[in-house]
N, C-alpha and C positions, 0 to 999 in steps of 0.2 A: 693335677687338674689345671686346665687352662679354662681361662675365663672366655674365650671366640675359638672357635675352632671353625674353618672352612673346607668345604669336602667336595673336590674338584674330582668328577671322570675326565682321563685326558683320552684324547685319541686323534692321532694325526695332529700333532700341536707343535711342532718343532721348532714354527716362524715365530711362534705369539707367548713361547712360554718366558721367555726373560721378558720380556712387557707384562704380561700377565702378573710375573713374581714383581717386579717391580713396584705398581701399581697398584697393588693389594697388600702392599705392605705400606705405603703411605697413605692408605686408607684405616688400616687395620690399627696405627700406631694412633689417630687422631682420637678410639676410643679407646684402645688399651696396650699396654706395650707384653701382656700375659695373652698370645694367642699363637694358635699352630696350622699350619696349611698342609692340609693332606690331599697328595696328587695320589690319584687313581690311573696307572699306565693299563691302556685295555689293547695293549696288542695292536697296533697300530701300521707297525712293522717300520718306521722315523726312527728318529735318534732323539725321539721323546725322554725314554727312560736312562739314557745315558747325560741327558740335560737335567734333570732329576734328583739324579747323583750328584752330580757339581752340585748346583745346586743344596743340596741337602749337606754335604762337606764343609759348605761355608757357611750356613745358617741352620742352625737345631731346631727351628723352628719347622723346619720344612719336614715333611714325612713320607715318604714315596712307598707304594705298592705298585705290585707286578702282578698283573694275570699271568698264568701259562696259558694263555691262549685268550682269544677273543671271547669275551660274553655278553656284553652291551651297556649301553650307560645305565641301566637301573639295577644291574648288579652294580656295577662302579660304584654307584651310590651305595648301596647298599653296603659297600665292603668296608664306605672312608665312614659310614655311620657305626658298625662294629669297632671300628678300630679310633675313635676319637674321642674327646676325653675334657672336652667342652662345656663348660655350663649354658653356652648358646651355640649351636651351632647352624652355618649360613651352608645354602648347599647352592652350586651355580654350574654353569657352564665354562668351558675353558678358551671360546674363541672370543671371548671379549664383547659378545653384546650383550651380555649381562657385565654391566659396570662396577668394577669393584667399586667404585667412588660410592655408589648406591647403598652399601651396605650398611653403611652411618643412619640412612632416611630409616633402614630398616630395623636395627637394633634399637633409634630411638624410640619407636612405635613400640615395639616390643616392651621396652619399658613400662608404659602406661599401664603392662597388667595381661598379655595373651601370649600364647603360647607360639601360636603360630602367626606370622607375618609373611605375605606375598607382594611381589612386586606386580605389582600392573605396569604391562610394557605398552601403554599406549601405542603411541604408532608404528607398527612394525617395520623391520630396514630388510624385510623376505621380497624374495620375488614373488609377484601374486598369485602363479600356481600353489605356491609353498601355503602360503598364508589362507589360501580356500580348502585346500585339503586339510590343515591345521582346525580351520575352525570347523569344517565338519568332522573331523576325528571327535572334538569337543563335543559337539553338539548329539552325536549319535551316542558318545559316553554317557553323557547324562544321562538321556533318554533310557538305554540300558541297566545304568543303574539308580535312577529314579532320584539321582542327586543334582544339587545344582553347584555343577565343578564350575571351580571361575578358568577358564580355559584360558585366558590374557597373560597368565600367569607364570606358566611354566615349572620347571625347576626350582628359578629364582625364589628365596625365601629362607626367611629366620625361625629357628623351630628352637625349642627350651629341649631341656636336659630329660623333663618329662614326656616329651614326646619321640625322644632319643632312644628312650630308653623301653619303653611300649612297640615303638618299630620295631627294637631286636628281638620280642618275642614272637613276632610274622612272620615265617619261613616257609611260606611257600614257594614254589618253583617259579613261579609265572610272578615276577615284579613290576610293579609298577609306581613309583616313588609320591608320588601327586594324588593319585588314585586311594593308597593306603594310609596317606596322611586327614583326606578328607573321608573317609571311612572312621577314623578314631574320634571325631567329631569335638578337638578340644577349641579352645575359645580362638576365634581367628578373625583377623584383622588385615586389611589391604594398604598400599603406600604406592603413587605411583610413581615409575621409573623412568627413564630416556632409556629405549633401547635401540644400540647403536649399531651401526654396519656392522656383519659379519668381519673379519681382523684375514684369515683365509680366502674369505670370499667365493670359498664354495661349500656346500654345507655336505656332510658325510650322511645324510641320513636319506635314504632313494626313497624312490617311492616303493620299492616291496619291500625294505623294513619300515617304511611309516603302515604300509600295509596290516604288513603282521604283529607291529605295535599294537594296530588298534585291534583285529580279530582277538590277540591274545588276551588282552586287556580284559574288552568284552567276555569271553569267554571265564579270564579268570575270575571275574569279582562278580559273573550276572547271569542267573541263570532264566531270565527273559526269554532268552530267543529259545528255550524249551515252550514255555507255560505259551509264547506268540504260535509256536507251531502245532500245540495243544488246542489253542482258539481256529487256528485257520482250518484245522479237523472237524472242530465245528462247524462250522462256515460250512465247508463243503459237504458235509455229511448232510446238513437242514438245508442245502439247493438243489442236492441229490435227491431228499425226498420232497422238494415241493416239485420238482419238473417230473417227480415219478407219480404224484400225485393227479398232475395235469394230465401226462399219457393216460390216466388209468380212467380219470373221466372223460376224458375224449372220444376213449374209443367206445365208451358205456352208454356213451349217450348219443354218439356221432354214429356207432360201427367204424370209423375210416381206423384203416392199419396206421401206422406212424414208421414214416418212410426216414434214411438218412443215415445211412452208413457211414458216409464218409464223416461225418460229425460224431459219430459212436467213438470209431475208429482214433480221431484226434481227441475228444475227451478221453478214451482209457492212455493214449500215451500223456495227453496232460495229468491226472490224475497220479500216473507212474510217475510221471517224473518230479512232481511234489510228495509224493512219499520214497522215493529216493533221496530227494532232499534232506526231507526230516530224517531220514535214518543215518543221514552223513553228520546233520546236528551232534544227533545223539552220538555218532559214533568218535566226536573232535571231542565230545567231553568225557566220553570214558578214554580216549586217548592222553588226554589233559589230568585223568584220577589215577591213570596208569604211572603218568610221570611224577605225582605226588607219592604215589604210596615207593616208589625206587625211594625215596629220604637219600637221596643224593649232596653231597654241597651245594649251598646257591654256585660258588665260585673256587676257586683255586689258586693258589699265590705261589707264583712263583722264584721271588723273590722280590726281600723289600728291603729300605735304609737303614731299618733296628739293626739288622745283619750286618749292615758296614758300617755303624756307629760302634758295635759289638766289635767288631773286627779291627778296627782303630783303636777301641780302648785298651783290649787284649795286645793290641801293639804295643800301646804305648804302656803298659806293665811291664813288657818283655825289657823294652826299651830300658825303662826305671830297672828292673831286676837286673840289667844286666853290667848298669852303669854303677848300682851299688855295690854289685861281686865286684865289680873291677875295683873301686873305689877302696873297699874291703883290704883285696890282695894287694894293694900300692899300702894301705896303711900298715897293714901285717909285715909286709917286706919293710915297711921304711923302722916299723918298730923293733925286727929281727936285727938288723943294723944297727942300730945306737945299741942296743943290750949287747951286742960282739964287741965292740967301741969300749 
């Protein structure tokens, strides 16, 4: 057991990851010299995981996982949270604007008594496209799930062993790491951070996976936009009969016909095309129960540094066995010789 353990998704990181390891090991030693840093390589298709390796060769502390194949950073996470072994563990990003130096503000908060610790990123270093779609991603999250996500926050964040270990019994398909932590509702507490320029300075996340971030999200953890299309049936259903209401006395008391086809006409294709609507709702969520009930892996690994640590020790048996039989055969020979003598 390691007393800090930090649980990096990497992707696309080849410029920033010896800064990265650097940097976070002179943070890391300021509280404890008992801790391990676990890279998540998510297919990136760099010389990410071959820097990994180095890396891991020269320091045991290091622990590297391999996708076979691309899955995203909230598997990532998910993969360095199975596999680490932490009495606290810090989860962050890998381009460096989350600062390892921060991790100290964090751990110390933690002490005071809560489980979970976030970093508030005060002024963001995004472009301000990024930063408005961010903060409405947030803001329509809550709403959906009727919580008050601190959206400032990110990733960034210190979570106890107890909360480590309550995550690994969530295995649904559809993750989202921030989302499922404030869903377990344990004692949480805020620190705020400097959060720094991007280290790349371009960020890997477009707008159609911020996109489907958030549909997914939403979709995973809220079933609102059902019970919302439930209400708007209403809605429609009680304007349908008061405007039926109105025809019906009008013509009862007036005689006049009630002219307007071409207004008939565009209400049934409006009409249709919010009940197509709602049937696409309904049909992303049975598509979404389809993909829970497969009980598929979240992720896949296709190789990681237990296997080259494995593979160096196994060496270096062979090595030692082999240097003993020789060893062996020189003292056997040299003792067959003096007894001839």
């Amino acid at each position: 057991m390691a007393h800090i353990s930090v649980v990096i998704p990497v992707y696309k990181a080849e410029n920033c990851l010896h800064e990265l390891y650097r940097r976070l090991i002179e943070a890391l030693e300021h509280i404890t010299m008992d801790f391990e840093i676990i890279l998540v390589e998510d297919c990136g298709g760099d010389r990410s995981w071959d820097l990994i390796l180095e890396m891991a060769k020269t320091d045991s502390r290091i622990k590297g996982i391999k996708f076979s194949r691309n899955f995203g950073q909230h598997y990532g996470i998910t993969a360095g949270l199975d596999h680490c072994n932490g009495d606290w563990v810090v989860v962050m990003d890998c381009d460096l604007q989350d600062q390892p130096e921060e991790i100290i503000k964090l751990y110390q908060k933690a002490q005071e008594g809560y489980d979970v610790v976030l970093a508030n990123r005060g002024k963001r270093r995004d472009p301000l496209i990024k930063r408005f779609f961010s903060w409405a991603f947030y803001r329509v999250f809550s709403y959906f799930l009727e919580i008050d996500y601190n959206g400032q926050a990110g990733n960034f964040r210190i979570i106890s062993r107890n909360v480590v270990t309550n995550f690994r019994q969530m295995r649904e398909n559809l993750r989202f790491f921030g989302g499922l932590v404030t869903w377990m509702g344990f004692s949480t507490a805020s620190v705020n951070v400097q959060h720094a320029a991007r280290f790349n300075e371009k960020s890997t996340y477009t707008f159609k996976k911020l996109w489907k971030l958030a549909s997914d999200s939403i979709i995973a953890y809220s079933d609102k936009p059902l019970r919302l299309a439930i209400r708007l049936g209403f809605i429609m259903s009680s304007l349908a009969f008061i405007y039926g209401m109105y025809i019906f006395l009008k013509a009862l008391f007036t005689g006049s016909s009630v002219l307007g086809w071409s207004s008939l006409i565009v209400s049934i294709y409006f009409i249709g095309g919010i009940i197509i609507g709602i049937l696409g709702i309904i049909g992303i969520y049975l598509g979404k129960t389809f993909d829970e009930v497969k009980k598929r892996p979240l992720y896949i690994l296709s190789e990681t540094t237990e296997n080259l640590k494995k593979s160096l020790f196994h060496n270096d048996l062979d090595f030692l066995s082999h240097s003993l039989n020789f060893s062996r055969g020189r003292f056997l020979e040299h003792a067959s010789e003096n007894m001839n003598e």
